[in-house]
C-alpha positions as a Markdown table, in Angstrom:
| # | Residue | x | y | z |
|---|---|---|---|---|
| 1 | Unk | 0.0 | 0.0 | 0.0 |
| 2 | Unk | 3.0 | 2.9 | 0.8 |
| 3 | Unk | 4.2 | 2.4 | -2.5 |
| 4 | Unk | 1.0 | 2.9 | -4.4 |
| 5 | Unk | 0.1 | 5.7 | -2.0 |
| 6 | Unk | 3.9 | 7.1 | -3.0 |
| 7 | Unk | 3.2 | 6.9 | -7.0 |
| 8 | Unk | 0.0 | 9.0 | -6.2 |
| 9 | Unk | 1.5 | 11.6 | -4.7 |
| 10 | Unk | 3.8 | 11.6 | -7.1 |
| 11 | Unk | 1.2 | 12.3 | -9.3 |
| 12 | Unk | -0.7 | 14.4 | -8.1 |
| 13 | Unk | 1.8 | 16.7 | -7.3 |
| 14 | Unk | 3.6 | 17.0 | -10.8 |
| 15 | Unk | 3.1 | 20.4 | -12.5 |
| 16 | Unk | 1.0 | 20.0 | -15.5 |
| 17 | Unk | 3.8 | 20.9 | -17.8 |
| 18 | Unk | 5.5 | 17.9 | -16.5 |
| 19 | Unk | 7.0 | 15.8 | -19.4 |
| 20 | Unk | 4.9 | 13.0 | -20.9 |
| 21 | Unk | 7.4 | 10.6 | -20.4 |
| 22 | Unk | 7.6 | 11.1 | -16.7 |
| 23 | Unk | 4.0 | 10.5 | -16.4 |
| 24 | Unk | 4.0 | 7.5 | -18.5 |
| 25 | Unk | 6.9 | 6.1 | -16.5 |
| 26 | Unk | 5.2 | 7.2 | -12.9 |
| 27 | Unk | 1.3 | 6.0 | -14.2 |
| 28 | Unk | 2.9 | 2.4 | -15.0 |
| 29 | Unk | 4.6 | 2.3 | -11.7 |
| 30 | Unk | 1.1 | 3.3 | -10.0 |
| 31 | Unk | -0.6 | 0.0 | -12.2 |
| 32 | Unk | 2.0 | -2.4 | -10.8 |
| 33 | Unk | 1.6 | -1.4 | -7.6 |
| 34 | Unk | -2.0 | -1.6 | -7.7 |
| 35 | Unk | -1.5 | -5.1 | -9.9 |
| 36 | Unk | 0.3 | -6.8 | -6.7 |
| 37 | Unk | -2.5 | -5.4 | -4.5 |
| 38 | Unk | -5.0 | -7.0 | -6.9 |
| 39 | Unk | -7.0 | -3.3 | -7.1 |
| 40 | Unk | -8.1 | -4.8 | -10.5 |
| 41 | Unk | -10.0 | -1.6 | -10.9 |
| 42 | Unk | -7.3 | 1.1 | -10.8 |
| 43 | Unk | -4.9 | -1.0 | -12.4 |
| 44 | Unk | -7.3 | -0.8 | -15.2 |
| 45 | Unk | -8.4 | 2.8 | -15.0 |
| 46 | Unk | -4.5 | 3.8 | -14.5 |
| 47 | Unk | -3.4 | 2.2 | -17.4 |
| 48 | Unk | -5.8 | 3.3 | -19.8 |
| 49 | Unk | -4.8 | 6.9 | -18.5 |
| 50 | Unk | -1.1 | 5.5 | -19.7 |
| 51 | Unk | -1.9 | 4.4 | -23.0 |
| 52 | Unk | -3.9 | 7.6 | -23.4 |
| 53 | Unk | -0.6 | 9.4 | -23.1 |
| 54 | Unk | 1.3 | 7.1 | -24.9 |
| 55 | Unk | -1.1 | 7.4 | -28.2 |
| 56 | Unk | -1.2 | 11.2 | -27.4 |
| 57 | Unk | 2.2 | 11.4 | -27.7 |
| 58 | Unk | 2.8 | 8.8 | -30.7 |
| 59 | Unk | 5.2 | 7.0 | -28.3 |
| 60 | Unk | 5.1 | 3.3 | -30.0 |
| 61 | Unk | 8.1 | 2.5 | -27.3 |
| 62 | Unk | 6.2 | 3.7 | -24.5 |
| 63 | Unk | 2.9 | 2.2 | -26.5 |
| 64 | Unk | 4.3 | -1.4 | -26.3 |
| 65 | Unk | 5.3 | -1.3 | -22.9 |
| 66 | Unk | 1.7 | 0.3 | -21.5 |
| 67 | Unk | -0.2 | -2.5 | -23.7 |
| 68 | Unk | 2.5 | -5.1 | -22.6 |
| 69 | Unk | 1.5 | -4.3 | -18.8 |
| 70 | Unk | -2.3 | -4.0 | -19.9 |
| 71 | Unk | -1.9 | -7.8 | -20.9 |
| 72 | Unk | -0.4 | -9.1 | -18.2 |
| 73 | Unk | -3.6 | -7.5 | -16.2 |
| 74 | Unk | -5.9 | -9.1 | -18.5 |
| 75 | Unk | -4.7 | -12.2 | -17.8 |
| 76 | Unk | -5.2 | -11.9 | -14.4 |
| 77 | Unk | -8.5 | -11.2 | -14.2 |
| 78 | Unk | -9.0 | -14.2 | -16.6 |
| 79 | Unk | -9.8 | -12.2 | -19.8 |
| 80 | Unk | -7.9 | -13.8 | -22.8 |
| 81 | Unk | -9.3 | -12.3 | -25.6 |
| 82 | Unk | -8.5 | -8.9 | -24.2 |
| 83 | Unk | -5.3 | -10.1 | -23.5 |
| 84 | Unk | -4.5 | -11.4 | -26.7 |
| 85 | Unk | -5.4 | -8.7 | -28.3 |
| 86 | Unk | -3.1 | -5.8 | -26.1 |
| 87 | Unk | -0.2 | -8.4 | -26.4 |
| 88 | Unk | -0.9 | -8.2 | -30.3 |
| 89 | Unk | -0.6 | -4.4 | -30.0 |
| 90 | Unk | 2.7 | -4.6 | -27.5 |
| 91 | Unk | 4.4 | -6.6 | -30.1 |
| 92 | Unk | 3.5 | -4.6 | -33.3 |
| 93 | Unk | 4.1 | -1.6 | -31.7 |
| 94 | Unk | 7.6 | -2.7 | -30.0 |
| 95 | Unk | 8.7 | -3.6 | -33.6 |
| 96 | Unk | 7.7 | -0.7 | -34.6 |
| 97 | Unk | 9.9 | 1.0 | -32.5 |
| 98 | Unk | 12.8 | -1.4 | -32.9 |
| 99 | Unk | 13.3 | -1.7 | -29.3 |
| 100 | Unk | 15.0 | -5.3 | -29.1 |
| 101 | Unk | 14.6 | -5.3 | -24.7 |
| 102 | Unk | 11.1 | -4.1 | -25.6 |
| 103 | Unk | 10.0 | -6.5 | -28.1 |
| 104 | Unk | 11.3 | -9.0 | -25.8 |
| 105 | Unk | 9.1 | -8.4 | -23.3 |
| 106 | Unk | 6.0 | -8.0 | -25.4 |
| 107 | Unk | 6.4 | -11.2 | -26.5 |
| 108 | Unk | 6.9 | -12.6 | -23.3 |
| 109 | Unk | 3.5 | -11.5 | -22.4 |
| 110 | Unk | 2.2 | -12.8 | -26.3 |
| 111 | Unk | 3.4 | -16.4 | -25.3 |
| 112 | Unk | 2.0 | -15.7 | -21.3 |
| 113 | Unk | -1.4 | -15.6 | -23.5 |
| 114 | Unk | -0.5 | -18.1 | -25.7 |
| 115 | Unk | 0.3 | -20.9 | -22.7 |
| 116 | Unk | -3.1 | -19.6 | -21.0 |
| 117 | Unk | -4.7 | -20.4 | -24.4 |
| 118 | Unk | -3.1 | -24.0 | -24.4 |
| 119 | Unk | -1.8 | -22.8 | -27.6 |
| 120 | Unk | 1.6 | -24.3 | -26.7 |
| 121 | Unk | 3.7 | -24.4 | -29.9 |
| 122 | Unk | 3.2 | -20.3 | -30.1 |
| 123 | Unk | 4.3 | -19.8 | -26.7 |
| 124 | Unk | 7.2 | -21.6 | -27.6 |
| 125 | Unk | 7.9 | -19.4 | -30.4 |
| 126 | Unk | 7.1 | -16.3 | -28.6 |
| 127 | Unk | 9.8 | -16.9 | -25.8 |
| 128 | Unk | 12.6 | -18.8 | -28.1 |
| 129 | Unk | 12.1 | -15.2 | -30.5 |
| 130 | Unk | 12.0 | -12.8 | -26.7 |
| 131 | Unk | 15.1 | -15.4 | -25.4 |
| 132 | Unk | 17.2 | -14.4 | -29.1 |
| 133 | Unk | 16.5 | -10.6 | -28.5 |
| 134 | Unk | 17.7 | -10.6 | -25.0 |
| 135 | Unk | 20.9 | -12.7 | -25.6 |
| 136 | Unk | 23.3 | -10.0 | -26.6 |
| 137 | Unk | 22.0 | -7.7 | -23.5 |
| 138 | Unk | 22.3 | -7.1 | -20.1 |
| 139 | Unk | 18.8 | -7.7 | -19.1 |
| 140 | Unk | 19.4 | -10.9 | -17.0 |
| 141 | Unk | 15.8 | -11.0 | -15.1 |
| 142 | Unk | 14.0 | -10.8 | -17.8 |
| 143 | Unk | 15.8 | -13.9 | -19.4 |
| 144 | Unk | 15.1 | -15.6 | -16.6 |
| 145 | Unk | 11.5 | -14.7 | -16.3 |
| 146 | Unk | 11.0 | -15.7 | -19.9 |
| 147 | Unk | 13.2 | -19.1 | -19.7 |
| 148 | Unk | 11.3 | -19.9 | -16.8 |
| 149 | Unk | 7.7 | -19.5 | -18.6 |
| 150 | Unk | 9.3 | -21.2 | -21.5 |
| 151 | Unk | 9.8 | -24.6 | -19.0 |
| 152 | Unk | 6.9 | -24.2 | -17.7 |
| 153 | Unk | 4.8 | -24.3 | -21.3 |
| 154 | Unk | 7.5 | -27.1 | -21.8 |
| 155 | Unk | 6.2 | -29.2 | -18.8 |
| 156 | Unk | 2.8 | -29.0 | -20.4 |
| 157 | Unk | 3.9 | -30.0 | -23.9 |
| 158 | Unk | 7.4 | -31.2 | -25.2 |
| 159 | Unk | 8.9 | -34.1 | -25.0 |
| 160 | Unk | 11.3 | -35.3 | -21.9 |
| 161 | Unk | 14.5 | -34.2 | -23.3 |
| 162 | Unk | 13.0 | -30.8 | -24.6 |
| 163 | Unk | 12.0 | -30.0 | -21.1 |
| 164 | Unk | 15.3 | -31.1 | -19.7 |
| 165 | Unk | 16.8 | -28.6 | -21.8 |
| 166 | Unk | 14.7 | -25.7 | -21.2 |
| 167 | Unk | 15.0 | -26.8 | -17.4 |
| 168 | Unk | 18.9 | -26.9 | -18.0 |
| 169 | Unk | 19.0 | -23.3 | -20.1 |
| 170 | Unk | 16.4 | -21.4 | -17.2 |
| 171 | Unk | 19.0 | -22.9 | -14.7 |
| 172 | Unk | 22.2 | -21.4 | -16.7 |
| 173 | Unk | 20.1 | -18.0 | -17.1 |
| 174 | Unk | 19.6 | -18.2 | -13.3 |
| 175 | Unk | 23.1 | -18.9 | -12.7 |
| 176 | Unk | 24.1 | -15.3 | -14.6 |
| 177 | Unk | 22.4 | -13.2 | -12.0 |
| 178 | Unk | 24.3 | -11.4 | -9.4 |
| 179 | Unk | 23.2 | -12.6 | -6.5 |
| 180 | Unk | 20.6 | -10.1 | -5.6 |
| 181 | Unk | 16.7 | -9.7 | -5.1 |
| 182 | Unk | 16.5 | -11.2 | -9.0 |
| 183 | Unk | 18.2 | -14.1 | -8.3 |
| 184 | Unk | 16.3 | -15.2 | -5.1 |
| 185 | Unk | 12.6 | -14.5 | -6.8 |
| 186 | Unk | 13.5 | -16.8 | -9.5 |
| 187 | Unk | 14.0 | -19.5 | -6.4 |
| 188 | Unk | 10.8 | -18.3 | -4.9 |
């Protein structure tokens, strides 16, 4: 609760000249803070105020990443139509801004849906294409988050030795992590 009550205070005190990007990065903040106190309702209401700003602006970086998080809060509230179609969005607007970290993470959330869906062999594809794009960056976590949704669809549907070596590629990316708060949430 302090840190949602911290990202509204933030915004509601920011002058009205404030920078759009700002906003954007403080009214996505607010909508996973609410998302982890399952307030369903302001996550929803914050984030359409987000993407509002994001198409106001033209932003298709900051586009992607507000439909990316509007996905994942789909999802949760078990609505996978809707879901599918802002991780749709996320991805055709991350290519569009040839953000490699962002794409990445759009289509983590596009094979989230895909699992959800049972659609197995799209998920697949989803998180081998997000894995590629991560590979010649720093972002660790987020290779880990996506080689560990990968095993999971794996457990579902591939053979033994296919899930042995997503198992065996999640533990490698876990292994790359300094050992820090990322590290031990991948354990938890």
């Amino acid at each position: 609760p302090h840190a949602a009550k911290l990202w509204e205070t933030s915004l509601t005190t920011l002058a009205s000249d404030t920078d759009a990007g700002q906003r954007l990065g403080i009214l996505t903040r607010l909508a996973a803070a609410y998302q982890h106190l399952r307030m369903h309702r302001e996550v929803f209401k914050t984030l359409t105020q987000a993407l509002s700003l994001a198409e106001q602006t033209q932003d298709a970086l900051q586009s992607a990443l507000v439909l990316s998080q509007f996905s994942d809060a789909w999802l949760t509230v078990g609505d996978k139509a809707e879901a599918e179609t802002r991780a749709n969005d996320s991805v055709a607007n991350a290519r569009k801004a040839k953000d490699p970290k962002v794409l990445a993470m759009a289509l983590n959330s596009q094979g989230n849906v895909r699992a959800i869906q049972g659609n197995y062999p799209e998920a697949i594809t989803a998180y081998q294409e997000s894995l590629q794009l991560l590979q010649p960056t720093e972002e660790q976590a987020l290779a880990v988050k996506v080689s560990l949704n990968r095993v999971k669809v794996d457990l579902n549907y591939s053979p033994l030795p296919e899930v042995r070596t997503a198992l065996m590629a999640a533990g490698e990316q876990i292994r790359k992590l300094p050992d820090n708060h990322d590290k031990a949430a991948s354990f938890i």
